[in-house]
N, C-alpha and C positions, 0 to 999 in steps of 0.2 A: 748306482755305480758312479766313480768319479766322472769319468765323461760326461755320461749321462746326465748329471746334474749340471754339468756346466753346460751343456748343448742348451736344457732345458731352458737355463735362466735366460742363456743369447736369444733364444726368439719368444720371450717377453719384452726383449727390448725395443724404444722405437727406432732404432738405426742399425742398419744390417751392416756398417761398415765396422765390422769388430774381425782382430784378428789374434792369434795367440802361438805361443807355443811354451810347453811347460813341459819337463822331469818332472816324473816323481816316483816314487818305489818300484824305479829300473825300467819305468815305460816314457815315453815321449809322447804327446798329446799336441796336437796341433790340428790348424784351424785357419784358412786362406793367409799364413803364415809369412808369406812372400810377399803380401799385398803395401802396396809401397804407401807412406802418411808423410803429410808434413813432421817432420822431427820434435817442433818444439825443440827442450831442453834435454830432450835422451839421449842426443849426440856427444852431452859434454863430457862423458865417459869417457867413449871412443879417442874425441881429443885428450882429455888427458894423460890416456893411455901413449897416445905419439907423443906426447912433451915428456913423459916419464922416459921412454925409449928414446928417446934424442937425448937427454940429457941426462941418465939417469948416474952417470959419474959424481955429477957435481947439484942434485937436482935441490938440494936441502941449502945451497950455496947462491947460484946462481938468483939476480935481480933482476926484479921486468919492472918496468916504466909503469905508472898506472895513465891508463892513457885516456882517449876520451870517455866520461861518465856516461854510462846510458842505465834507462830508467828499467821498472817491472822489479823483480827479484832481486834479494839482491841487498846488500846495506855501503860499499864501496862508492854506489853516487852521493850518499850522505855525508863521508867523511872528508871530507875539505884539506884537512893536513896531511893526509896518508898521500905520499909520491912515491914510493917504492915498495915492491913486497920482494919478498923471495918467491920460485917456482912452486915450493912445494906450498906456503899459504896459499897461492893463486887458487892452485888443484884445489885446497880444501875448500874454500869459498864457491868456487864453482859448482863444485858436491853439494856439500852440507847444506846451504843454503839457497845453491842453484843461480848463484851472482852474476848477472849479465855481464858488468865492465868486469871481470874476473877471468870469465870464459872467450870474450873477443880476445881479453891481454893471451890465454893460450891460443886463440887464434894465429894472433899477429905475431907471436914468437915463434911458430914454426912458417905459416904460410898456406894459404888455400890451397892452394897446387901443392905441396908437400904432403898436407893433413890427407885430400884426398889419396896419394900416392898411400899415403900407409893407410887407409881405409883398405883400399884392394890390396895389401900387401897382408894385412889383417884379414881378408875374406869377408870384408861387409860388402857386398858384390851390389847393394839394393843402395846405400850410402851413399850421398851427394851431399858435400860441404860447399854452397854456392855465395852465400853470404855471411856478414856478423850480424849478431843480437841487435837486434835496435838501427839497423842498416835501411834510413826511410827511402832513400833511391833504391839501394837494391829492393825492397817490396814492392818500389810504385814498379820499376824492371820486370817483376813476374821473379826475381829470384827464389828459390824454395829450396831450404834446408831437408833433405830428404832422407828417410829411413823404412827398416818394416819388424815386425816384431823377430823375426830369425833372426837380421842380424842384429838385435841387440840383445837377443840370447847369445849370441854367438861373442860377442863382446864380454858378456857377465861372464863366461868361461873362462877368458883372460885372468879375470879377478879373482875368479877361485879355485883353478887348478894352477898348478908349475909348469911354465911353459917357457921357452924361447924367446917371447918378446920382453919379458922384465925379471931381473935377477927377482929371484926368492925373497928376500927381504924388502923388495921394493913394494912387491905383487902386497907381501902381507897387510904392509904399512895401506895402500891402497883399496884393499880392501877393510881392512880395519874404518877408516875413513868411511866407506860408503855402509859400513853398519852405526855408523852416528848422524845418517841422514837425518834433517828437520821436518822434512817436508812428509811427511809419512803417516796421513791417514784417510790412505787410497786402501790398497789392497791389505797394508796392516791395521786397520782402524778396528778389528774386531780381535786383534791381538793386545794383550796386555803384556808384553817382553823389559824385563826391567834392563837397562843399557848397559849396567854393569855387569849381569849376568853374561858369562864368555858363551857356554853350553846351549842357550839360548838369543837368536838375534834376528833380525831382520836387517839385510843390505841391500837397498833400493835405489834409484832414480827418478823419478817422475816427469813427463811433460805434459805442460798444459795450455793450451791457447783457447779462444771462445770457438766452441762447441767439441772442444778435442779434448780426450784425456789417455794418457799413455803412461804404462809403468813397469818396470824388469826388473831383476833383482831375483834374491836369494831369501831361504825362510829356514831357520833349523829349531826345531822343536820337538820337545820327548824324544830327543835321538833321531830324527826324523828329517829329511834334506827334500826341500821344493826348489826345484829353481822356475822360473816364472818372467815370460815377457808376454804383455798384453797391451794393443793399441784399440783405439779406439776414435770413430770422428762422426761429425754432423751428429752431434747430441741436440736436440731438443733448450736444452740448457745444460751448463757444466753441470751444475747439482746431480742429474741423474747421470753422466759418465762417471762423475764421483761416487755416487749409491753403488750404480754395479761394481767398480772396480770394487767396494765395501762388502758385495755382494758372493764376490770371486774369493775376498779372503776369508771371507765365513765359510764357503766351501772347502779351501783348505783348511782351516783351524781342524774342522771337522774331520776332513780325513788322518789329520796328522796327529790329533788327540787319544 
């Protein structure tokens, strides 16, 4: 059974710090779901869910500063001439490619005390925005960007149902964006989804720091709707939090085929 294979493969693993929670044909599956990780890069959804909802009048208009370049992910600290983007590049760089200076610039245009405010205003109840990307006092500080795989299922929701916090057309646009993820061969790497296929897609976010790997998102195939958040920490080596997560979508293909 589905569970059952997923329970199975988690205690092969060497670190019991996995947690999950996933849909799938009308049941919920979960797995110390609450359990709180450093964030990594899965938070930059969330953020740019409050910049779309702060501004989402003018969001294809509005300009942000590119402000200090910070390294990892990312192609913005490369580009030397780029001084301005509009909001809604920012969002996508921050996505698609998971851009550190991309994701501080929606930082610093709403505000940490703000961003948090619409996390809990959002129901990410587990959610702490303490610092930016690349922030070396705030790490030597003990600052830690926090999250757990619930709420960032609870976040993918935002993206794929009609809801209250972002007009219709914003939400679509938004999610269209995170089905042209780059980073994606975690839990899709045993999927073959052509991008241009509509009927077929994968919409994900990934985060990854040394020994942690974490990943949400959405799966539709043969007619068939996964939704899926999994974290994961104190691997061994990332390779093997990358193989499970590999491991986890071969289980789905599986049931979804």
């Amino acid at each position: 059974m589905f569970k059952d294979e997923i329970q199975t493969l988690i205690e092969r693993q060497p670190t019991k710090d996995i947690s999950y929670k996933i849909e799938f044909d009308n049941q919920i599956y979960v797995h110390r779901e609450h359990a709180v990780y450093p964030s990594a890069s899965t938070i930059k959804v969330p953020i740019a869910l409050i910049n779309l909802q702060q501004h989402f009048h003018n969001y294809e208009d509005i300009s942000l500063t590119v402000g200090k370049k910070v390294g990892g992910c990312g192609v913005l600290h490369t580009l030397e001439s780029v001084k301005r983007l509009t909001l809604w590049d920012t969002i996508v760089l921050a996505i698609i490619i998971s851009d550190n200076t991309a994701s501080n610039m929606l930082i610093d245009n709403i505000g940490i005390d703000r961003i948090n405010e619409g996390f809990t205003a959002l129901g990410l109840h587990d959610t702490t925005l303490a610092r930016n990307y690349y922030d070396t006092r705030g790490i030597n500080e003990g600052k830690r960007n926090a999250t757990s795989a619930a709420d960032m299922f609870t976040s993918m929701q935002y993206v794929i149902q009609e809801n209250d916090v972002l007009p219709e057309d914003i939400r679509q646009n938004f999610f269209n964006v995170m089905k042209k993820q780059q980073i994606n061969d975690r839990t899709g790497g045993f999927f073959n989804i052509d991008e241009d296929h509509e009927a077929e897609f994968i919409a994900s976010k990934t985060g990854s720091v040394t020994a942690l790997e974490h990943e949400f998102g959405m799966i539709q195939l043969n007619g068939k709707q996964l939704v899926f958040s999994i974290f994961s920490d104190n691997w061994p080596t990332n390779q093997e939090g990358k193989y499970f997560l590999n491991e986890m979508g071969k289980i789905f293909k599986k049931y979804m085929s």
